[in-house]
C-alpha positions as CSV (number, residue, x, y, z in Angstrom):
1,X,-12.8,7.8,1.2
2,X,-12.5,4.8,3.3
3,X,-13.2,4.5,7.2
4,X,-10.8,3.5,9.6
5,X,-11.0,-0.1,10.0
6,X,-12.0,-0.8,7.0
7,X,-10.0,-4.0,5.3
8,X,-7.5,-3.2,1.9
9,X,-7.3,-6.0,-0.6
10,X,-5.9,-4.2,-3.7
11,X,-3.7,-4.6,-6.9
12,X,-1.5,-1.3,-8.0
13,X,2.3,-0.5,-8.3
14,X,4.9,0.1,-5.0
15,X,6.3,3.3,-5.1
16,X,9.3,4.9,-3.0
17,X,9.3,8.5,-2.2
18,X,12.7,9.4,-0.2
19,X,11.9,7.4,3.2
20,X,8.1,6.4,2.2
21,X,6.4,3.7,0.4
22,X,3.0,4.1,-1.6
23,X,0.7,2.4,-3.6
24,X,-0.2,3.6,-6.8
25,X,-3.7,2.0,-7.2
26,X,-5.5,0.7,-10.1
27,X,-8.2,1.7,-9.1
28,X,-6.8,5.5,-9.0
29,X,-5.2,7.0,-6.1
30,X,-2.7,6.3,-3.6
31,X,-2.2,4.8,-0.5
32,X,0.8,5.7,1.8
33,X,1.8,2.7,3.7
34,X,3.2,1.5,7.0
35,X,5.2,-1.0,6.9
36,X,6.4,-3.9,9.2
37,X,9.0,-5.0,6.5
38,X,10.3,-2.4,4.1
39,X,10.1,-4.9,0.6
40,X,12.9,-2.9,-1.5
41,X,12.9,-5.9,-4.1
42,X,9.6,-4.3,-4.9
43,X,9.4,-1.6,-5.5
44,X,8.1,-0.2,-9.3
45,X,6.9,-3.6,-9.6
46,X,3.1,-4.7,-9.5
47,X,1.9,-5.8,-6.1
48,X,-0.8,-6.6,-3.9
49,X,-1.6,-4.9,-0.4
50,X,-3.4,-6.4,2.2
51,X,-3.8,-4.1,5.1
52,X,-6.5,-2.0,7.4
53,X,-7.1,1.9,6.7
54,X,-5.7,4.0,9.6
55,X,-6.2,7.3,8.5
56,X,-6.7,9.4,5.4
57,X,-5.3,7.3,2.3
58,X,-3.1,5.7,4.8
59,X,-3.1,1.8,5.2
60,X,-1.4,-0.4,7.6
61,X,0.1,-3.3,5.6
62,X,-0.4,-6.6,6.7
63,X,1.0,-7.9,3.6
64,X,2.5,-7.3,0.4
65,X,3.6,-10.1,-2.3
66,X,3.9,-9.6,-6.1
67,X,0.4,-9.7,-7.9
């Protein structure tokens, strides 16, 4: 588990759960993300997160562009 604070740079696939988007990591796991911008174009599609832990498996996404 990560602190809160701590800086995200990671590869993995966007997912959309009803209302909700997460990463699916390659590094195992997933993140559940908050989003500024809600990037429907992709979604299922490999991306790369840049963001801040805020809580529990939860990240604040500064940014997310296709890997």
């Amino acid at each position: 588990m990560m602190d809160v604070g701590t800086s995200v740079d990671e590869t993995g696939t966007l997912i959309r759960d009803g209302g909700a988007f997460y990463l699916q990591r390659d590094l195992g796991g997933r993140f559940a993300l908050e989003l500024q911008r809600t990037p429907v174009d992709l979604v299922e599609k490999r991306v790369r997160l840049r963001g801040t832990i805020v809580g529990p498996e939860r990240v604040s996404a500064d940014g997310v562009a296709p890997a």
